[in-house]
C-alpha positions in Angstrom: 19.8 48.6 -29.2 16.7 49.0 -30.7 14.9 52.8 -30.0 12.2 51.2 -28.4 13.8 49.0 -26.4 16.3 52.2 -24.7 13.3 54.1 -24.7 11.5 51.5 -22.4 15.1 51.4 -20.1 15.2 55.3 -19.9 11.3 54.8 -18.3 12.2 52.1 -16.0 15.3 54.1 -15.1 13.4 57.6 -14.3 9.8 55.7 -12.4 11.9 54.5 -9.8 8.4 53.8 -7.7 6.5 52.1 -10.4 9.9 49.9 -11.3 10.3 48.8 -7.7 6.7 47.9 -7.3 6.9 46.1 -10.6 10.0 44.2 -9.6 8.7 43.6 -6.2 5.6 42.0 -7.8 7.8 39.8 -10.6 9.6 38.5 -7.9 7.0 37.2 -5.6 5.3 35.8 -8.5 8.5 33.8 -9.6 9.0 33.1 -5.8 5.8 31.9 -5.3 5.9 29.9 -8.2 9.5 28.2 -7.6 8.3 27.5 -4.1 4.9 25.5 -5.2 7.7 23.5 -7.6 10.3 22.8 -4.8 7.3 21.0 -2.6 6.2 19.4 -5.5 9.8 18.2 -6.6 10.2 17.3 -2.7 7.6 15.2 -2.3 8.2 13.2 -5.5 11.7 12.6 -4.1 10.9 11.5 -0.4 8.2 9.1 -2.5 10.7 7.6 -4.8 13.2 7.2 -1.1 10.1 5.5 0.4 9.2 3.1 -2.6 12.8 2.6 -3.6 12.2 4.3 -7.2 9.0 2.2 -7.8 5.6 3.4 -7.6 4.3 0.3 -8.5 1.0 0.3 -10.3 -0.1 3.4 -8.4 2.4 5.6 -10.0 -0.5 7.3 -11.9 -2.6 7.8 -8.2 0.7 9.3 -6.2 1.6 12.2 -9.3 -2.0 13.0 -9.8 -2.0 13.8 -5.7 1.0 15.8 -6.2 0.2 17.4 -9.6 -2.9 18.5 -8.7 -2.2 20.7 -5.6 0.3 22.0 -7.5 -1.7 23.4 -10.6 -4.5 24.8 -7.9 -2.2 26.8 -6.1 -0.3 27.3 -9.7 -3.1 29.0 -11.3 -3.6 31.0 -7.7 -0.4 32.9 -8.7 -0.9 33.3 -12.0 -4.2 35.3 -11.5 -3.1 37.3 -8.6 0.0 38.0 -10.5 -1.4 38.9 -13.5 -3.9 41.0 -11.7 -1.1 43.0 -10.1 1.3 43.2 -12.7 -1.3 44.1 -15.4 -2.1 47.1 -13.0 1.5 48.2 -12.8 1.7 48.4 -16.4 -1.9 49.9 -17.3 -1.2 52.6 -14.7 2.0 53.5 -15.6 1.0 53.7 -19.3 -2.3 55.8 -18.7 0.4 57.9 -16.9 2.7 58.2 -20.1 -0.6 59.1 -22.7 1.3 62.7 -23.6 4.1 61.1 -24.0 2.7 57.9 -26.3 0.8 61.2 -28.2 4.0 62.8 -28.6 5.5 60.4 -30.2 2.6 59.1 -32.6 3.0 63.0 -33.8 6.4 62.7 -34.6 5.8 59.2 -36.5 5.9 56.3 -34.0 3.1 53.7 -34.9 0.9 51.7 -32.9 3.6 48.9 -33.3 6.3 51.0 -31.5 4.4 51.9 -28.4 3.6 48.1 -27.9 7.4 47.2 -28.4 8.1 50.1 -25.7 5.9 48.1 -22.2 6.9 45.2 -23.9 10.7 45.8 -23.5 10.0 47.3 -20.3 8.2 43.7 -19.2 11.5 42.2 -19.9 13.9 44.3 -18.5 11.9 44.3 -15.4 11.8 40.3 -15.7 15.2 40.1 -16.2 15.8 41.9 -13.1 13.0 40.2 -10.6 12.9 36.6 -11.6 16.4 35.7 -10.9 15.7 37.1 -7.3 12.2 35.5 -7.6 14.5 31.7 -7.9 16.5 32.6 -5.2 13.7 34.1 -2.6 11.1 30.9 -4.1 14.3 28.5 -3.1 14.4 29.4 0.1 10.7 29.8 0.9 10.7 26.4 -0.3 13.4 25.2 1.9 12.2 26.6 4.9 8.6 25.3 4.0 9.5 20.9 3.4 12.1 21.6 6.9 8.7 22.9 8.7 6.7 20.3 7.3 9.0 17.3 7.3 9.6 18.4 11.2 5.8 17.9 11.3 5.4 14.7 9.7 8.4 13.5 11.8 6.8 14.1 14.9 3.6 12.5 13.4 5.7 9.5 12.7 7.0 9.3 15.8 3.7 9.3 17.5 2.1 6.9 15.5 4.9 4.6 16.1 2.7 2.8 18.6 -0.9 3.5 17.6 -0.4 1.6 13.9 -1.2 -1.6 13.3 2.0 -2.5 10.8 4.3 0.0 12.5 5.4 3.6 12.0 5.6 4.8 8.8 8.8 5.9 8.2 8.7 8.1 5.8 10.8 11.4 5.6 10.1 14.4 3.9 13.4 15.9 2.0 14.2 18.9 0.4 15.1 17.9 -2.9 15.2 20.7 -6.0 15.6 19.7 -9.8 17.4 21.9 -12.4 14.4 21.9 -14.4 12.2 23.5 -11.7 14.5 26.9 -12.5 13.6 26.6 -16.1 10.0 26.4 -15.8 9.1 28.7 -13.1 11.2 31.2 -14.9 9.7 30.5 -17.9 6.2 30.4 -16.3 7.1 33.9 -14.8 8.5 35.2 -17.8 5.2 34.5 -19.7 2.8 36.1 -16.7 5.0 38.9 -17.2 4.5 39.6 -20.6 1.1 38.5 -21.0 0.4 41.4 -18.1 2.0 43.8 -20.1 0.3 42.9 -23.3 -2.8 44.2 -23.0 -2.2 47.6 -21.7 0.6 47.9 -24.3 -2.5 47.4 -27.0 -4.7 49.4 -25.0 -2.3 52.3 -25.1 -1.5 51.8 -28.8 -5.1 52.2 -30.3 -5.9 55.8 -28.4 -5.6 58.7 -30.8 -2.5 61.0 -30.5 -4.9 64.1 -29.7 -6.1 61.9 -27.2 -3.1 61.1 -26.0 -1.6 64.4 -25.4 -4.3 66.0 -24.0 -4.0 63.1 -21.4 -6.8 61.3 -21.4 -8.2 57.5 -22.2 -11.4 57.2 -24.4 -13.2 55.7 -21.1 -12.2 59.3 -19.3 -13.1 61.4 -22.4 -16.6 59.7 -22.5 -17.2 58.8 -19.2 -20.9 59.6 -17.6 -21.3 59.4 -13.6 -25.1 59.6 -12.1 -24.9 61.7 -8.5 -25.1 58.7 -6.1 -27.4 60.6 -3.2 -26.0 58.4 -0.2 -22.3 59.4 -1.3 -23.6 63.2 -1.0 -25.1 63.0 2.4 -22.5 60.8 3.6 -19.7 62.8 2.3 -20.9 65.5 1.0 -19.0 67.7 -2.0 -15.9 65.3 -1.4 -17.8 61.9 -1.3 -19.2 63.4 -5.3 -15.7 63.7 -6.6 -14.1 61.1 -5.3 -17.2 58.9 -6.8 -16.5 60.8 -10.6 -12.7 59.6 -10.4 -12.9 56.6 -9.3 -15.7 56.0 -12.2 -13.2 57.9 -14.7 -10.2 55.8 -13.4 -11.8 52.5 -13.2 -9.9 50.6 -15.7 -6.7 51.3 -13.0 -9.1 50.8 -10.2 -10.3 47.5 -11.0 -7.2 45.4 -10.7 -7.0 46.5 -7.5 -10.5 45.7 -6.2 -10.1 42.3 -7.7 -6.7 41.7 -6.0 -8.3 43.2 -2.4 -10.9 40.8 -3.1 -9.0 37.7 -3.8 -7.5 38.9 -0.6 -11.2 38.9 1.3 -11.7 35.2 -0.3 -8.8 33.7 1.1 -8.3 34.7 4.0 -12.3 34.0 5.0 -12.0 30.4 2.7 -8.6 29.2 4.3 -9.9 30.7 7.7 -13.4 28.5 7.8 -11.5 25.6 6.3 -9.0 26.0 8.7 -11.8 25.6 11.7 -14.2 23.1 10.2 -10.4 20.8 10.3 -10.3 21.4 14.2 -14.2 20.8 14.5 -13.4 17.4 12.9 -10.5 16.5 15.7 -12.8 17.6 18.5 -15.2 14.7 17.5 -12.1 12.3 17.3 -11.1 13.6 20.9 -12.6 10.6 23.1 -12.6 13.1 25.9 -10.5 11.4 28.3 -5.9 11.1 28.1 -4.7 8.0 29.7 -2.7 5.0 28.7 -4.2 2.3 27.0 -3.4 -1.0 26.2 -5.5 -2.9 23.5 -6.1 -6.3 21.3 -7.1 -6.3 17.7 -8.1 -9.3 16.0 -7.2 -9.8 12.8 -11.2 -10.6 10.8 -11.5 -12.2 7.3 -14.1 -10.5 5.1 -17.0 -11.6 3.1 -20.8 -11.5 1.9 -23.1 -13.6 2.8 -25.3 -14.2 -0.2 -29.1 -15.2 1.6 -28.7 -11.7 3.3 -26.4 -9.8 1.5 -24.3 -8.4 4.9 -20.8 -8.4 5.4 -19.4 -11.3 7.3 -16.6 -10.5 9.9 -14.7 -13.4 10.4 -12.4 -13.1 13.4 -8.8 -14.8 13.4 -7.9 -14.6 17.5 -11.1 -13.1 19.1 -10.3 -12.2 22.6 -13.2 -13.2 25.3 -13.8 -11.4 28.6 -11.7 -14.0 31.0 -8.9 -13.2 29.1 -9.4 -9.5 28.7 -10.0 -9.2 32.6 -6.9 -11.2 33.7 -5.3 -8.4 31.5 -7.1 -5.6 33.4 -5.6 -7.6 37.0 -1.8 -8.1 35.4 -2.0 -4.2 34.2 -3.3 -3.5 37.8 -0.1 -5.1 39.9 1.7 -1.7 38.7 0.5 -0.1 41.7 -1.4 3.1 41.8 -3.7 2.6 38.6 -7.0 2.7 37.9 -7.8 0.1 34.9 -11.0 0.2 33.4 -11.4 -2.6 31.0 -14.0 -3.4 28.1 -14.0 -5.6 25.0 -17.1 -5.6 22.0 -17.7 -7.4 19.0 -19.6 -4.3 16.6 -19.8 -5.9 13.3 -21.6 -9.7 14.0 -25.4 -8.8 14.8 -28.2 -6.6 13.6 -31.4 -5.8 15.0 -34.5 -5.1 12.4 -35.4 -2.1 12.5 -39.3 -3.0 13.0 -38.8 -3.4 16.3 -42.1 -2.6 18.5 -40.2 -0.8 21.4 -38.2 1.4 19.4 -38.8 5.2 20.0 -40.6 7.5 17.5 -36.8 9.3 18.0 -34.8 6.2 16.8 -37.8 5.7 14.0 -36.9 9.3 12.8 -33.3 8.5 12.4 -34.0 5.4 10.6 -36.1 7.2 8.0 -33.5 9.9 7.6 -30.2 7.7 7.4 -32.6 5.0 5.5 -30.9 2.5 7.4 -32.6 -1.2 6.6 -31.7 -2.7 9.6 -29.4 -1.5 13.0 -26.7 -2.4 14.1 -25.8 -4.2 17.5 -22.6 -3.8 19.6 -22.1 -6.5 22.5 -19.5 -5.2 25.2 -18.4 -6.9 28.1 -16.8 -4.5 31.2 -13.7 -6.1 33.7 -15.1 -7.3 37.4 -14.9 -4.0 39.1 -16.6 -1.8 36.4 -19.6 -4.5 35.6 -20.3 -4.8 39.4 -20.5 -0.9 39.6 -22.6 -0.2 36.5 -25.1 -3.5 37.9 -25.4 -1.8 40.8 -26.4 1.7 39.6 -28.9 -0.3 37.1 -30.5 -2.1 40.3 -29.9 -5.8 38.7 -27.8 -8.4 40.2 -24.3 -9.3 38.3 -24.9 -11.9 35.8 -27.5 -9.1 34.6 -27.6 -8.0 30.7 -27.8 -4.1 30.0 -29.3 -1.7 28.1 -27.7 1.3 27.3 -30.1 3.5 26.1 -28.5 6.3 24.3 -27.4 7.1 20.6 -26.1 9.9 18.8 -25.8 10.3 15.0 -25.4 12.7 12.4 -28.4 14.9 11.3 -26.7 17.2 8.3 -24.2 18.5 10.3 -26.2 18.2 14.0 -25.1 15.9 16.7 -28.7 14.4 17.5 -28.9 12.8 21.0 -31.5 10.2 21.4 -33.2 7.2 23.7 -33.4 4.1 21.1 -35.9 2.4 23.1 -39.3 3.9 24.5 -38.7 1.9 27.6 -36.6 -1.0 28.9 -37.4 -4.1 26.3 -37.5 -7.4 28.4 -35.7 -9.1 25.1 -34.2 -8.7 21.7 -33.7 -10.7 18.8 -30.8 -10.1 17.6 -29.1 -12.0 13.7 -26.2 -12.6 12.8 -24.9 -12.1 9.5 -25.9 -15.2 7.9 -30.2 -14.6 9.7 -29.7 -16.6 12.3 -31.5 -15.2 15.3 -30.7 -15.4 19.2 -33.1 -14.1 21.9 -31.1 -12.1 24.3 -33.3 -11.3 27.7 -32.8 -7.4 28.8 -32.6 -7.1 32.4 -31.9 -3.4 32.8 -31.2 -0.1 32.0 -27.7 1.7 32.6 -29.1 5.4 33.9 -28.0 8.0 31.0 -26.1 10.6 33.6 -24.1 7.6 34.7 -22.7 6.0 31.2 -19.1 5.8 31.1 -17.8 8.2 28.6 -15.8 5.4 26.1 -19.6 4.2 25.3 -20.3 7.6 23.4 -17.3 7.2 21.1 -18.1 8.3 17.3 -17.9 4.6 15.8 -20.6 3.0 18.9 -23.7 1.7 16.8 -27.4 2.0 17.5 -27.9 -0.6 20.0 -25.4 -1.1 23.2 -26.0 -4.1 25.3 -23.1 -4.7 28.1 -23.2 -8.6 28.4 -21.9 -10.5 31.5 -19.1 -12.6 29.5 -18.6 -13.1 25.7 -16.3 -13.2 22.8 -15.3 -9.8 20.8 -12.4 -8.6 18.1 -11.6 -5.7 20.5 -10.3 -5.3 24.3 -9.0 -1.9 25.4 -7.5 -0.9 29.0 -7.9 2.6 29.5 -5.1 3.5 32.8 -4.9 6.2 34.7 -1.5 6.9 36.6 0.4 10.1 37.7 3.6 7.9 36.6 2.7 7.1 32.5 6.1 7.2 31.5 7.3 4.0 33.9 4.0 2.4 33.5 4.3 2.7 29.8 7.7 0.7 30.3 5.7 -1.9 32.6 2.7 -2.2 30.2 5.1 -3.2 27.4 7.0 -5.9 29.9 3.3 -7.3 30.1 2.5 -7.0 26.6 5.7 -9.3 26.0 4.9 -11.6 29.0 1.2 -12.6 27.9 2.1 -12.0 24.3 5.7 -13.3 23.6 5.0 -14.4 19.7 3.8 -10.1 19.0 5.7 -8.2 17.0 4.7 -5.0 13.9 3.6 -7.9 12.0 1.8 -9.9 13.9 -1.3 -8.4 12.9 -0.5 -10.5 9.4 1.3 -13.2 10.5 0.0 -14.1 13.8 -3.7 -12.7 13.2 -3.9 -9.9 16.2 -2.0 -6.9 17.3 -1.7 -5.2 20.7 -0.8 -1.9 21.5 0.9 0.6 24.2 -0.4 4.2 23.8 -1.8 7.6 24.9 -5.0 8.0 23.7 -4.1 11.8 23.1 -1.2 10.6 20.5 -4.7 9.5 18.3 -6.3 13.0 18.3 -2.5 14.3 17.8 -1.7 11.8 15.1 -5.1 13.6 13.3 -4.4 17.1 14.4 -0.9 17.1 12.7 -2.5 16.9 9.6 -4.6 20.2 10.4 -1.6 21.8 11.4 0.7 20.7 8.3 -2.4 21.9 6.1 -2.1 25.5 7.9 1.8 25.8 7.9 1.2 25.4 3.7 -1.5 27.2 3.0 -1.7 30.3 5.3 1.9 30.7 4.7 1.4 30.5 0.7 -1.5 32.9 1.1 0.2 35.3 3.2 3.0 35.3 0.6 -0.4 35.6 -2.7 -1.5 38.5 -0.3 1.7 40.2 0.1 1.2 40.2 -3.9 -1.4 41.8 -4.1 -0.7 44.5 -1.5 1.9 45.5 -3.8 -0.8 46.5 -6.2 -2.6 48.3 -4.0 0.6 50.1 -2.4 1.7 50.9 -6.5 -2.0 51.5 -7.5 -3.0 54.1 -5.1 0.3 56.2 -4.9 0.7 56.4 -8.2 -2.7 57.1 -8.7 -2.2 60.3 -6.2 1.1 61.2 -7.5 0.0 61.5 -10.9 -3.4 64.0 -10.1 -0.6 66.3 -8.0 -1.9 68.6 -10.8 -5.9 68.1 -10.3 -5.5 68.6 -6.6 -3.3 71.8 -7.1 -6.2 73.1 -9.2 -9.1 72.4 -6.7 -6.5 73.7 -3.5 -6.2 77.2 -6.3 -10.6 77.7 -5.8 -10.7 77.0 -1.8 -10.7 73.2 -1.3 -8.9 72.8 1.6 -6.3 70.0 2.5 -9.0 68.6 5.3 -10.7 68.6 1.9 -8.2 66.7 0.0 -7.9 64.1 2.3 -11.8 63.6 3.2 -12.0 62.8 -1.1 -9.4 60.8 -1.2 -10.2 58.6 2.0 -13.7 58.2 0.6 -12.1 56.9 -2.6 -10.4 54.1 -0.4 -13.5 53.6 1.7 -15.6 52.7 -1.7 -12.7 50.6 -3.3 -12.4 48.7 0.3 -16.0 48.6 0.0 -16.2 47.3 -3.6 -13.4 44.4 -2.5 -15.9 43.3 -0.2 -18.7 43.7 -1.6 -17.3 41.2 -4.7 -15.1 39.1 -2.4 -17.4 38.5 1.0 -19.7 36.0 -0.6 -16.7 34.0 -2.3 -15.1 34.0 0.8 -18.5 32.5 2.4 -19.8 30.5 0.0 -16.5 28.2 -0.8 -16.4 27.0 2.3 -20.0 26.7 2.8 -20.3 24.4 -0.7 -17.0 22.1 0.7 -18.9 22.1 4.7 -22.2 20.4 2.8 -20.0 17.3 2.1 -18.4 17.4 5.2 -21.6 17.2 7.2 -22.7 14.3 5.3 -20.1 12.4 7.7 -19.7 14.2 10.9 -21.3 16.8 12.8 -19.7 19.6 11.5 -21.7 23.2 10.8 -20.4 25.9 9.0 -19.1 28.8 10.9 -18.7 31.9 9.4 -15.1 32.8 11.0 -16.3 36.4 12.8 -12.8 37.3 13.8 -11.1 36.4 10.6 -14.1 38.6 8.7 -13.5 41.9 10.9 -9.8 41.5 11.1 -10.0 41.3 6.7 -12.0 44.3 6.9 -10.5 46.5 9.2 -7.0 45.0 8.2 -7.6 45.8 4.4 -9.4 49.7 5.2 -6.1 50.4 7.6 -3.7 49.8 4.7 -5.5 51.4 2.0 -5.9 54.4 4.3 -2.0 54.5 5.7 -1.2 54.3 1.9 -3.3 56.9 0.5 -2.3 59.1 3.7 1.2 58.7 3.2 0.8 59.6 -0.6 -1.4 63.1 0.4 2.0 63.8 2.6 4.3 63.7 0.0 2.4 65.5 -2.4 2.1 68.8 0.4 6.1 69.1 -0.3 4.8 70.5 -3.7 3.8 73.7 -5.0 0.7 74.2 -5.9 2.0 76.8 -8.7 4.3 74.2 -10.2 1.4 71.2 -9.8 -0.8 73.1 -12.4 2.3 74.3 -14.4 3.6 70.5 -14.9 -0.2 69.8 -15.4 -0.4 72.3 -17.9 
């Protein structure tokens, strides 16, 4: 064995804390790593179940999707684990300086001392990346069985809410030999490139340097009296400020892991609520049964206008829908409330003289040439009611005058019309125009709560009778599981021909669900996304607490001498403990200082697409930014605390000998 190589062993051997924090970091970094690899690998396999081995010509489309998730959160490990590891070695080599002296006095070179953390890098990877595999396997198998339970369930509620049927596809946990390889391998190489520059850094200080313990940055090192510190502090707050500036080559690593820290939790907490903000909007706001048409529609351009053309194969009129509404209603304590529209066949130009200055606004700021019309038609019972509170006569056409859209990120609430229009001219998609007499207004605080949906266009009119792609049933019953089993008896009574692709074959589709299993079927996805990622950045956290754990009692151990000399002139241990809790407070401080507006901004940039869409603000996540903060002070406190209590088992007469 080579002398450099047994030298590096008898280190490891006699820093048992700096090796366990070492191997403790190597083998979250492989585990992290090997995990990221078993989703990837799992995910590839449940694809290649679902397409029978043949991605077809979006093979290229379906490994980007996987490959690139997995080289985000891929080069997320590799910095936090460099960050960490790099710290382990560039403190326990500023640590060794008299000893690196010693031996360029007796005739090791520059070369040697390099070869000595290098060994040491790979004994230490030899010991923490075969655990890293085996701790990475399981995260990774407890990860897919979490989140294939979660797309199961998601499968199974969309089993009656999709047009073509469920989807049917399982997620597996499937691991490759070759994952093993290359996470090693990708772990072996963080390793030693963590090690290499401290190993350079240590071989190019002089031996005189080196044995009187000191790095050219300490030896040269010039600190300006920071005022604030003094009266804040006082003598304490001065000398914690001159090490920390002496030591900040071992301090920075640490500040930048606490940071990272700051930045994901704040990025993954905002993201994390901006997601549920999105599946509010998708909540209709009311959980009943409901049984709906689809038509099937044929698309095209017409070329004298240049709109789409919705061609419907089985439209449903409002006879037919309403006779559905009375065969739903023979269940027996139910409320049915029935309503069909046709939302893509007519326009209304937008130079309209009763249009408000409101809706004129909203034109100019969506630069919308023309708006859009939705006809709805309401079963017997709900048209009679909504006629009545309008004070027309049945037979009447309505104006429902209110319209909500999306001002960057603002739900804007306004009236369309100035005042009841006594017609409209609506087109068509191909120009041709129909005159279509208004003969009242629905009052605002009585509109039923289905014609605010997110997808309702600028103009409502409810019409007595007409022809639409859509009918839905909304029921409410206290028995939904039996009427569930009595609106599919109906569903194959007035549609025997239906099955999951009738929607192709037959040109419509009808459906039994719960309206909640839509806003479930969008909330999984929120909740698969924070199984992933708050469970892979607790794990990158847990990283980078082992740098501060390793930085900040080694950093404490290793001054046992400095303190014994300030204790030998009167500073007291209340002393001692002030300086070094004001050393955390400005390194907690400088973490947030650097990783607050990451943190903010990140999610910020990604919430100014977003609202481009929906009504979704960003919200700085309050909780999630005082829990970082005090969370990240505690633990940097409890650590240095619990280092000061060790170091009172020692002597102060053998401190400053050792020092000596």
């Amino acid at each position: 064995m080579k002398i450099t190589a047994r030298l590096a062993w008898i280190q490891i051997k006699r820093d048992k804390v700096r090796t366990i924090g070492a191997i403790a970091a190597i083998i979250l970094s492989a585990a992290l790593t090997t995990a990221v690899a078993c989703f990837v690998t799992s995910a590839y396999g449940s694809l290649l179940d679902f397409f029978g081995g043949d991605f077809g010509n979006y093979k290229t489309m379906y490994m980007m999707v996987l490959l690139i998730p997995g080289l985000f959160f891929g080069g997320l490990i590799f910095v936090m684990s460099v960050t960490v590891i790099t710290n382990v070695f560039l403190t326990a080599a500023n640590r060794r300086l008299s000893h690196f002296g010693i031996l360029k006095c007796v005739g090791g070179t520059p070369k040697q001392i390099r070869e000595t953390i290098i060994y040491e890098s790979v004994w230490l990877s030899a010991a923490g990346i075969p655990l890293g595999l085996v701790l990475g396997t399981a995260l990774g198998f407890i990860g897919v069985k979490i989140t294939g339970k979660n797309i199961d369930d998601l499968s199974e509620i969309t089993r009656t809410i999709l047009v073509r049927g469920s989807v049917g596809m399982d997620l597996k946990f499937y691991v490759y030999p070759g994952i093993y390889f290359v996470s090693a391998l990708l772990a072996f190489l963080t390793v030693i490139y963590s090690a290499y520059r401290p190993a350079k850094k240590a071989s190019e200080v002089s031996a005189l340097t080196c044995i009187r313990g000191i790095t050219s940055e300490e030896a040269d090192f010039r600190v300006k009296t920071k005022q604030w510190l003094k009266k804040t502090f006082g003598f304490e707050g001065i000398l914690a400020d001159r090490n920390l500036t002496r030591n900040r080559t071992i301090f920075k690593p640490t500040v930048r892991a606490l940071a990272l820290g700051v930045t994901l939790l704040l990025s993954t907490g905002s993201l994390v609520e901006q997601c549920k903000s999105i599946g509010e909007i998708m909540d209709p706001g009311y959980n009943v049964v409901e049984f709906s048409y689809m038509s099937a529609s044929k698309e095209s351009i017409d070329q004298s206008t240049g709109r789409y053309v919705y061609e419907m194969v089985k439209p449903i009129d409002s006879e037919t829908g309403r006779e559905m509404v009375g065969r739903l209603e023979e269940f027996g304590n139910v409320k049915v409330s029935g309503f069909g529209y046709d939302n893509t066949s007519y326009f209304l130009r937008k130079d309209n003289d009763n249009l408000s200055d409101e809706m004129k606004e909203a034109i100019e700021y969506r630069k919308a040439s023309e708006l859009k019309v939705i006809l709805m038609t309401l079963d017997g019972e709900n048209y009679a009611r909504v006629c009545r509170l309008a004070g027309v006569p049945e037979g009447s056409t309505l104006l429902v005058n209110r319209y909500w859209y999306n001002r960057n990120g603002r739900k804007v609430t306004i009236n369309p019309f100035r005042a009841c229009p006594k017609e409209l001219t609506i087109e068509d998609a191909r120009g041709k125009g129909t005159a279509v007499k208004v003969d009242g207004v629905l009052p605002e605080e009585e509109i039923p709560v289905f014609l605010d949906g997110p997808n309702q266009q600028e103009v409502k009119l409810i019409v007595p009778r007409g022809v639409g792609r859509f009918y839905e049933c909304l029921c409410e019953t206290e028995d939904e599981e039996n009427f569930m089993k009595f609106a599919e008896d109906v569903r194959a009574e007035l549609y025997p021909d239906f099955d999951e692709n009738s929607y192709d074959d037959e040109g419509y589709s009808v459906t039994v669900s719960k309206t909640e299993t839509m806003v479930r079927s969008l909330n999984f996805a929120i909740i698969i996304a924070e199984i992933v990622v708050y469970g892979f950045v607790a794990v990158l956290l847990l990283i980078g607490l082992v740098s501060v754990i390793s930085t900040l009692t080694t950093s404490v151990m290793s001054r046992a001498g400095e303190f014994a000399v300030l204790k030998s002139v009167g500073m007291t241990g209340r002393g001692l403990m002030k300086m070094l809790l004001t050393e955390s407070f400005m390194c907690t401080l400088k973490a947030l200082i650097r990783g607050l507006p990451f943190g903010i901004l990140i999610p910020y940039l990604i919430n100014l697409a977003i609202r481009q869409r929906l009504p979704v603000l960003y919200r700085l996540p309050v909780g999630i930014l005082f829990g970082s903060v005090a969370g990240i002070y505690a633990i940097v406190m409890i650590v240095t605390f619990l280092a000061v209590l060790n170091l009172r088992k020692q002597n102060i007469i053998e401190s400053i000998r050792n020092k000596n």
